[in-house]
C-alpha positions as CSV (number, residue, x, y, z in Angstrom):
1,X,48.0,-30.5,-3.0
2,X,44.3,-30.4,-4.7
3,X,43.1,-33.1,-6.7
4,X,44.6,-31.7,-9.6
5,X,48.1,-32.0,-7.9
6,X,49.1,-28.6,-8.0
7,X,50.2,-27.1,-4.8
8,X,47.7,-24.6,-3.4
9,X,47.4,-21.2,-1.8
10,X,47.9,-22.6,1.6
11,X,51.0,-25.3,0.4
12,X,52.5,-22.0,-0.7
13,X,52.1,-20.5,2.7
14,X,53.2,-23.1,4.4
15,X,56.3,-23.6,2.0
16,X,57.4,-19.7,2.3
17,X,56.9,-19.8,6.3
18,X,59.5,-22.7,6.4
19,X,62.1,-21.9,3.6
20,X,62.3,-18.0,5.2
21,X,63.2,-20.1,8.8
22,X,65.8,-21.4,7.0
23,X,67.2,-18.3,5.3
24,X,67.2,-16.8,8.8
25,X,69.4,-19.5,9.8
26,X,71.4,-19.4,6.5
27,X,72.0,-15.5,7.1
28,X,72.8,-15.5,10.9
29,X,75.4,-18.3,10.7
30,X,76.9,-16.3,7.1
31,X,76.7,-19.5,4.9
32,X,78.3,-19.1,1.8
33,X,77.4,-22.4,-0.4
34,X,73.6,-23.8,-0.1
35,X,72.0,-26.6,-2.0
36,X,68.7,-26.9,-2.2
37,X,67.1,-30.0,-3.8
38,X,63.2,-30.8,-4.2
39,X,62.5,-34.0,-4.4
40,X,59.0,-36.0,-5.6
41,X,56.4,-33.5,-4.2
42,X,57.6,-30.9,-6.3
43,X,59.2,-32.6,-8.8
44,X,55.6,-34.4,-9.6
45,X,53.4,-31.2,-8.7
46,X,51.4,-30.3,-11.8
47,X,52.3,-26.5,-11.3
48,X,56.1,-27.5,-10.6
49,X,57.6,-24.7,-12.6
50,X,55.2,-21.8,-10.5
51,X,56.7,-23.4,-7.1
52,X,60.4,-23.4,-8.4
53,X,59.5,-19.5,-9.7
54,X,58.0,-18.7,-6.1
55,X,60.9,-20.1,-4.7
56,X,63.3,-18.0,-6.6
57,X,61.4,-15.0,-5.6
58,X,60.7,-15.3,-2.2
59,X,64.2,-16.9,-0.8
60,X,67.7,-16.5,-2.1
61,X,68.1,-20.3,-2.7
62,X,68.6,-21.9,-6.2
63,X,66.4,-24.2,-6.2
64,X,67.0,-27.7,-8.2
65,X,64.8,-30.4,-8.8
66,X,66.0,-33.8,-8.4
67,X,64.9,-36.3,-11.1
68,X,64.2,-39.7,-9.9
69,X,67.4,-41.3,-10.9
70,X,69.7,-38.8,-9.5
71,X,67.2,-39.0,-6.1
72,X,68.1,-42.3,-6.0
73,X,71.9,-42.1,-6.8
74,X,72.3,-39.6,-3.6
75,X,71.0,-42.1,-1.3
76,X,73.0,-44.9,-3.1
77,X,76.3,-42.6,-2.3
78,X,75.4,-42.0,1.4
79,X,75.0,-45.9,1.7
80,X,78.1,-46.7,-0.2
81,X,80.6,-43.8,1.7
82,X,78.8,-44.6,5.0
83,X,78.3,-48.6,5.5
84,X,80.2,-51.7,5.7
85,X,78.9,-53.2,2.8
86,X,80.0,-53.7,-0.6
87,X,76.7,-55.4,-2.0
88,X,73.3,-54.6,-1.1
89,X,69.8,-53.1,-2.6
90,X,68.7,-49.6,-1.2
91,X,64.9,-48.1,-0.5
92,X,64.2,-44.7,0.3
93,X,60.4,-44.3,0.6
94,X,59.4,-40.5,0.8
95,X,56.0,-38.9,0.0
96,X,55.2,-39.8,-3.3
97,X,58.2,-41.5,-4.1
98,X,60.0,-44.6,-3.8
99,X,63.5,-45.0,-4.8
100,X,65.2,-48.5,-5.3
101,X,69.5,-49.6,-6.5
102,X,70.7,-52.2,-6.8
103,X,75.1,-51.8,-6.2
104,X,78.0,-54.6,-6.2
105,X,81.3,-54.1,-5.2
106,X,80.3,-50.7,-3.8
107,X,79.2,-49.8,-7.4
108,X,75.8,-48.4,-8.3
109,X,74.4,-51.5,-11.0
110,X,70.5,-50.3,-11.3
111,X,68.4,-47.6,-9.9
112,X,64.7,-47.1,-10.1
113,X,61.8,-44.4,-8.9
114,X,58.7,-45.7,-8.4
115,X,56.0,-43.0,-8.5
116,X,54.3,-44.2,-5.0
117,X,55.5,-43.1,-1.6
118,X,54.1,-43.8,2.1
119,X,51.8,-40.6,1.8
120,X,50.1,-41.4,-2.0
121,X,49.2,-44.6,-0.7
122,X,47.7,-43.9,2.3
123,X,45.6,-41.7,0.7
124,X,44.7,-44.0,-2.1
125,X,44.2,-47.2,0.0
126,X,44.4,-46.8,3.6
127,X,41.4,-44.3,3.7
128,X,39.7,-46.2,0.8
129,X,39.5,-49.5,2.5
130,X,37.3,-49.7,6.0
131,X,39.5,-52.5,7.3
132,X,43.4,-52.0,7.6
133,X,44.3,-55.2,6.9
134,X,42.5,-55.2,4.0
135,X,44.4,-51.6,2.6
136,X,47.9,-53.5,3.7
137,X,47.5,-56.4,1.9
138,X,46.4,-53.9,-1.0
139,X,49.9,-52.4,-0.6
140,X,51.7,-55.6,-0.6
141,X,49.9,-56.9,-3.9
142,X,50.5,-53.4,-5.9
143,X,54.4,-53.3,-4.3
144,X,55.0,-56.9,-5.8
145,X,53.5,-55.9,-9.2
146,X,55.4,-53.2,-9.3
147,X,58.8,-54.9,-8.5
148,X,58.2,-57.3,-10.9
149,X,58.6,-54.5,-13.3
150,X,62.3,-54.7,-12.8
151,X,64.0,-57.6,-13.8
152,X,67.2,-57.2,-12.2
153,X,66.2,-57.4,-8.5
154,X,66.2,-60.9,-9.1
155,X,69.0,-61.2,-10.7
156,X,70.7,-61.3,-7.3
157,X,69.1,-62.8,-4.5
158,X,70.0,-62.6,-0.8
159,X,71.5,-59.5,-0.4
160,X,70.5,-57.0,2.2
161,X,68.4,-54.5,1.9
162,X,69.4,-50.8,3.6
163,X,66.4,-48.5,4.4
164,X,67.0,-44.4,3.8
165,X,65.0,-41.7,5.4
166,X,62.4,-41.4,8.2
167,X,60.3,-44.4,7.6
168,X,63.4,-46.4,8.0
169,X,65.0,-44.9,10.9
170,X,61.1,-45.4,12.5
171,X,61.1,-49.1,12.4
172,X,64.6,-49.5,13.9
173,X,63.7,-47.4,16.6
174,X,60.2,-49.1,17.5
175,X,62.0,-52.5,17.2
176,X,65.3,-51.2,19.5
177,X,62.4,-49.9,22.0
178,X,60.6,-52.8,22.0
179,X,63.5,-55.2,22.7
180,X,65.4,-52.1,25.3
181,X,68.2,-52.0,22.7
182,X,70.9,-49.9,24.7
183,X,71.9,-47.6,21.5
184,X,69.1,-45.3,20.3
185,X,69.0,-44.8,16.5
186,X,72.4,-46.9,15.8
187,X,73.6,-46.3,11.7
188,X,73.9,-49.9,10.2
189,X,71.3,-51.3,13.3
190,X,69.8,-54.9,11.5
191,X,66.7,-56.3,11.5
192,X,66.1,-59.9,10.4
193,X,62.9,-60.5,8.5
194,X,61.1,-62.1,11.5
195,X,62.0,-58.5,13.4
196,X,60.2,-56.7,10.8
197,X,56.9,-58.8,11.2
198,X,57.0,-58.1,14.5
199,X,57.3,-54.5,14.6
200,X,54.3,-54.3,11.7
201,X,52.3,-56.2,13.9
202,X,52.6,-53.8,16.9
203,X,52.1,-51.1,14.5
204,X,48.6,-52.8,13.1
205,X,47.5,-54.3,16.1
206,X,47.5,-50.7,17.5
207,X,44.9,-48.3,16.9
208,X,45.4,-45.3,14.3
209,X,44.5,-42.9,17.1
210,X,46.9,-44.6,19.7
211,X,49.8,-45.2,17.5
212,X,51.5,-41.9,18.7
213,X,52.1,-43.9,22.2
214,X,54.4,-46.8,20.6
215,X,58.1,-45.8,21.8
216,X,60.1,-44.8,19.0
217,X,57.5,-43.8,16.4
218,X,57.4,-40.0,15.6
219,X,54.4,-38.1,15.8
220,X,54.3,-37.0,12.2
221,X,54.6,-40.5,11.1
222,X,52.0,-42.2,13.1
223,X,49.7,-42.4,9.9
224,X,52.1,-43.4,7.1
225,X,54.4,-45.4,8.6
226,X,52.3,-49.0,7.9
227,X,52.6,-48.3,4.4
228,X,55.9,-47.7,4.5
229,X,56.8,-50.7,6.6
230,X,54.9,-52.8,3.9
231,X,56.5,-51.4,0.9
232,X,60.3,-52.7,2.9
233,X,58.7,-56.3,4.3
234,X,57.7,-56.8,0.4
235,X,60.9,-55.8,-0.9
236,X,62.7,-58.3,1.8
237,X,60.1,-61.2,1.0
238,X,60.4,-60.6,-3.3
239,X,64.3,-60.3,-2.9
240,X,64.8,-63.5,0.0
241,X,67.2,-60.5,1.9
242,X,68.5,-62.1,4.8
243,X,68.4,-58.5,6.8
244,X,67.3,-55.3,6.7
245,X,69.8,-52.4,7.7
246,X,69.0,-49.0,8.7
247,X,71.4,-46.0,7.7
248,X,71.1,-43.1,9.1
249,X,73.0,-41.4,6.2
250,X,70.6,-40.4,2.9
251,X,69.8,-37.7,0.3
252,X,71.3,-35.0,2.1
253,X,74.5,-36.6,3.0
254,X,74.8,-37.8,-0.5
255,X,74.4,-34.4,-1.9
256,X,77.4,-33.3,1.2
257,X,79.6,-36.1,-0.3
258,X,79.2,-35.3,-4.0
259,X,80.2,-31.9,-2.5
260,X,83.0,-33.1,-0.6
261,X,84.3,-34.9,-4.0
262,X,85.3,-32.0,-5.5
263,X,87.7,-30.8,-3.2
264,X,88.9,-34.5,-2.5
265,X,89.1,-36.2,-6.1
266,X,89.8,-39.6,-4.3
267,X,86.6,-40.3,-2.6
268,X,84.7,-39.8,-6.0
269,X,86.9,-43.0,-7.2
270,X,84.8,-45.2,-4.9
271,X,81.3,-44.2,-6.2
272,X,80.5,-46.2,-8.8
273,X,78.7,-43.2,-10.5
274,X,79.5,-44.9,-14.0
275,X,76.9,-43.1,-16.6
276,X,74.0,-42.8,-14.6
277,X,75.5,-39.2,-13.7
278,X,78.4,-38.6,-16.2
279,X,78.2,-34.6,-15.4
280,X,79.5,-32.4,-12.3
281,X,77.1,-30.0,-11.0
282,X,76.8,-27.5,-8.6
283,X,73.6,-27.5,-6.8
């Protein structure tokens, strides 16, 4: 992305070489019914409608772009036909984007989209700031204002809060290899809040450059992943959440399960979709 935010020549490349792997894949194994969603990159790219159109053109997948609500609903679902729990508060952090619900009684109450992700503030503290420490704390201080935008996650305190996505999956993975956790990757693994201090302070006690030895942290998230872990330890701190509990089900599997709804009317009686998504689609 350039400074204006519109994906350039070489974003286009690089998005045509990887959505023409995937049509290969689509055509050998003869796959009748693909979704494709975009998600915050896209959705918040200034020349969105030229990417969608180059899409379209270049691939035979319908493409559609996910608002942040309905991003958010999809990993609410996943969580809610994949977990235990019948009240919690869910984070996915992507990109650019960070997606918050609040559900009770397996029902979807709030949602929210933040325009910030683990990448957008990277760039806009983490190589502002000389001193880590200094960008972290940063973080913490803009992910508190921001949460104190929205009323109702105090309007229930001490409930859990279940991570989505990469980020997530990361710091369950550092902290089950730094304590030899038998079970690699385990859906519904917790972390109290004391484990989450601990597995920031590996992370910022290690050096940037050095990162990509820490067991359990991918390769392609050595640079974001502090932010990320900071946006989660504020949301535990703001909301006194006694745990933190990883899914390994997100956006994709929610999209699956709306999917899956169709042909079984039952499971759609337990989602708690309410109005925030009062019309069927196909993707």
């Amino acid at each position: 992305m350039d400074q204006k935010n519109n994906l350039t020549d070489e974003g286009f490349s690089i998005l045509r070489s990887v959505l023409l792997r995937f049509q290969e894949v689509i055509d050998f194994h003869k796959v009748e019914t693909v979704q494709a969603a975009a998600t915050a990159a896209i959705r918040n790219a200034s020349n969105c409608k030229e990417i969608i159109q180059f899409i379209t053109d270049e691939t035979n997948m319908p493409v559609r772009v996910l608002s942040g609500e309905e991003e958010a609903y999809y990993g609410f679902l996943a969580v809610q036909q994949s977990t235990f729990l019948n009240d919690g508060i869910t984070v996915d952090i992507g990109g650019g984007s960070t997606e918050i619900t609040l559900f009770q009684n397996k029902k979807i109450i709030h949602s929210h989209s933040f325009p910030f992700g683990a990448l957008t503030l990277k760039k806009e503290f983490v190589d502002s700031y000389k001193k880590e420490h200094k960008a972290l704390d940063a973080i913490k201080e803009k992910a508190k204002s921001e949460f104190k935008t929205l009323p109702w996650l105090l309007s229930t305190k001490d409930l859990p809060i279940v991570g989505i996505g990469g980020s997530a999956r990361n710091l369950s993975l550092i902290h089950q290899a730094s304590i030899d956790y038998p079970l690699s990757g385990l859906h519904q693994y917790t972390m109290n809040p004391d484990d989450m201090e601990s597995v920031i302070s590996l992370l910022s006690d290690t050096p940037e450059e050095k990162r990509d030895s820490i067991e359990g942290l991918s390769k392609d998230r050595s640079d974001t992943i502090l932010p990320a872990a900071v946006i989660i330890q504020s949301l535990i701190e703001y909301t006194s959440s006694p745990y933190f509990l990883m899914s390994n089900k997100g956006l994709r599997d929610g999209l699956l399960m709306e999917e899956m709804q169709k042909e079984h009317p039952e499971m759609k009686n337990r989602s708690g979709r309410g109005k925030l998504l009062s019309a069927e689609r196909r993707i």
